[in-house]
C-alpha positions as CSV (number, residue, x, y, z in Angstrom):
1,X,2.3,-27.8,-17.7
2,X,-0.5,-30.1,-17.5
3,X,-4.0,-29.0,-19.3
4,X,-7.1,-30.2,-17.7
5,X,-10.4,-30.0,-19.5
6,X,-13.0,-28.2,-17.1
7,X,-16.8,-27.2,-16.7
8,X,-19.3,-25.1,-15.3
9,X,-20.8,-26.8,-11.9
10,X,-24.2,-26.2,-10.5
11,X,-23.7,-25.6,-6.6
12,X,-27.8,-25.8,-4.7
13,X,-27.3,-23.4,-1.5
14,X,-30.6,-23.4,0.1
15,X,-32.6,-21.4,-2.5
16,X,-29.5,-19.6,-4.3
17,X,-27.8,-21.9,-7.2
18,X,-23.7,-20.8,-7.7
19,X,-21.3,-21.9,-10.3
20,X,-17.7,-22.7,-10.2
21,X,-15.4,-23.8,-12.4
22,X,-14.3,-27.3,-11.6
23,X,-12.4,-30.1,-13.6
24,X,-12.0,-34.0,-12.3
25,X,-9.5,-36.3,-11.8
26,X,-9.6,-40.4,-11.6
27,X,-7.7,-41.6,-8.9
28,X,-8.5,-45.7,-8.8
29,X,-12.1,-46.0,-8.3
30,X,-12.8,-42.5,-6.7
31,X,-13.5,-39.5,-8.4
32,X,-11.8,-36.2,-7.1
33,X,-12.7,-33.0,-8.0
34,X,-10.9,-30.1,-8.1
35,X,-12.3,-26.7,-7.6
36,X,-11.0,-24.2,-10.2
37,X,-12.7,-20.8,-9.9
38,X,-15.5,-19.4,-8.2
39,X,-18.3,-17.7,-10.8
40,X,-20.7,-16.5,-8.8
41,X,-24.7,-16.9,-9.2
42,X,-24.6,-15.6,-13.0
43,X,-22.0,-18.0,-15.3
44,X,-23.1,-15.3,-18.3
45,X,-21.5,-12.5,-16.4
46,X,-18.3,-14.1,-15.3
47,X,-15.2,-12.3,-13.4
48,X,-11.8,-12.4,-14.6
49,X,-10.0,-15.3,-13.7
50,X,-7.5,-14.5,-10.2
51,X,-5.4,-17.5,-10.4
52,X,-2.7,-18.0,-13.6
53,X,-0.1,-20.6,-14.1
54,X,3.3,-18.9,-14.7
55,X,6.3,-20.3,-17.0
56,X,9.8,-20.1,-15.0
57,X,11.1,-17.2,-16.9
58,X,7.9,-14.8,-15.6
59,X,8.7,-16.2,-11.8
60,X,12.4,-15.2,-12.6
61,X,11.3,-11.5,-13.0
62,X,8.7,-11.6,-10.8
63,X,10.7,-13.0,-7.8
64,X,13.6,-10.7,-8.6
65,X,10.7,-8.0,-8.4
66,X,9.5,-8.9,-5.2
67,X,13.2,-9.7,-3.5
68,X,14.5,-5.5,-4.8
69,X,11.0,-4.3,-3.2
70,X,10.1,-2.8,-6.6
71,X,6.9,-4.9,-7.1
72,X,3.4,-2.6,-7.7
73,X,0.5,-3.8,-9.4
74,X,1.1,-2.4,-12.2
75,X,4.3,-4.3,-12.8
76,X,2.3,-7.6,-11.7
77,X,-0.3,-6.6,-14.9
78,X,2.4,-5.9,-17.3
79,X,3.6,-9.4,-16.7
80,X,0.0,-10.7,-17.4
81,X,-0.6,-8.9,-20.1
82,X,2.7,-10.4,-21.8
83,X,1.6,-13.5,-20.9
84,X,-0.9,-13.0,-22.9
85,X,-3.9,-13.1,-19.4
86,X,-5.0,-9.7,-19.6
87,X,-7.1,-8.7,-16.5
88,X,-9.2,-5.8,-15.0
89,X,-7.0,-3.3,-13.5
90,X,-8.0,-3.1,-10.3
91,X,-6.3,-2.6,-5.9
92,X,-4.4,-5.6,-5.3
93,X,-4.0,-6.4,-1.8
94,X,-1.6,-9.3,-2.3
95,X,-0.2,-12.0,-4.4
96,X,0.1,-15.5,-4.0
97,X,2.7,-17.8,-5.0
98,X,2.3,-21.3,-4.9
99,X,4.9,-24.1,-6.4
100,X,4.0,-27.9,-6.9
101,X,7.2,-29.8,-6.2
102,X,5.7,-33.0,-7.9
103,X,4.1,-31.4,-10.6
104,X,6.6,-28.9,-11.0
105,X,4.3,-26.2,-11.1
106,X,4.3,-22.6,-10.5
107,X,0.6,-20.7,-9.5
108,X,0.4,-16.9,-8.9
109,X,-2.7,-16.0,-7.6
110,X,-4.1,-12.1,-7.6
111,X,-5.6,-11.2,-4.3
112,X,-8.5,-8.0,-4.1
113,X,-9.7,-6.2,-1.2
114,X,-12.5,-7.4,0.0
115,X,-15.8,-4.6,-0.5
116,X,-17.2,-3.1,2.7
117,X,-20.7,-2.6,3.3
118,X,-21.8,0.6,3.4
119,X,-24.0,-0.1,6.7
120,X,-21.3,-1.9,8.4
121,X,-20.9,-0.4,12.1
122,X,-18.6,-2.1,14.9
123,X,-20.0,-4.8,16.8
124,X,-19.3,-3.1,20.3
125,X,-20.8,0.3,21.1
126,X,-20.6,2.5,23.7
């Protein structure tokens, strides 16, 4: 697998400055760059990382997981933690697999509910 080398990126929203996590890549005379992770308005306090590359034998046991209906999250943070990416235990809503044919590349990516506001009523009342 392919190592890129990546930094923190200053993102000017109006009067709020983000961060992400980008890296570049050359491609004749244009520059392309490729968005990494998203780290919120504070890069001291950053999340855990949702998005790990995975090694054939860990998609092995993970698809054979998914194809017997025996996944749960904790079996998807088991794997992580033996591949050495511990993360936060917290509700997965879904995973994401994504394979690069050229690159030959295999991407699981941890998906979280999204938090409610507590105020939020419905758009339509009676």
């Amino acid at each position: 697998m392919t190592e890129h080398k990546t930094f923190i990126r200053m993102i000017k929203q109006g009067d709020k400055i983000r961060y992400a996590e980008v890296w570049n890549e050359r491609q004749g005379k244009k520059v392309i760059q490729h968005h990494v992770r998203y780290l919120g308005s504070d890069p001291d306090n950053l999340p855990d990382p949702s998005s790990f590359d995975i090694e054939k034998v860990h998609f092995g046991y993970l698809a054979q997981l998914i194809l017997s209906d025996a996944l749960s999250a904790d079996d998807v943070y088991l794997m992580l933690d033996g591949m050495g990416k511990s993360v936060e235990r917290k509700e997965l809503k879904e995973i994401v697999i994504r394979h690069n044919i050229s690159e030959k590349k295999t991407r699981l990516r941890l998906v979280f509910p999204r938090k409610r506001k507590n105020g939020a009523q419905s758009a339509v009342e009676d």
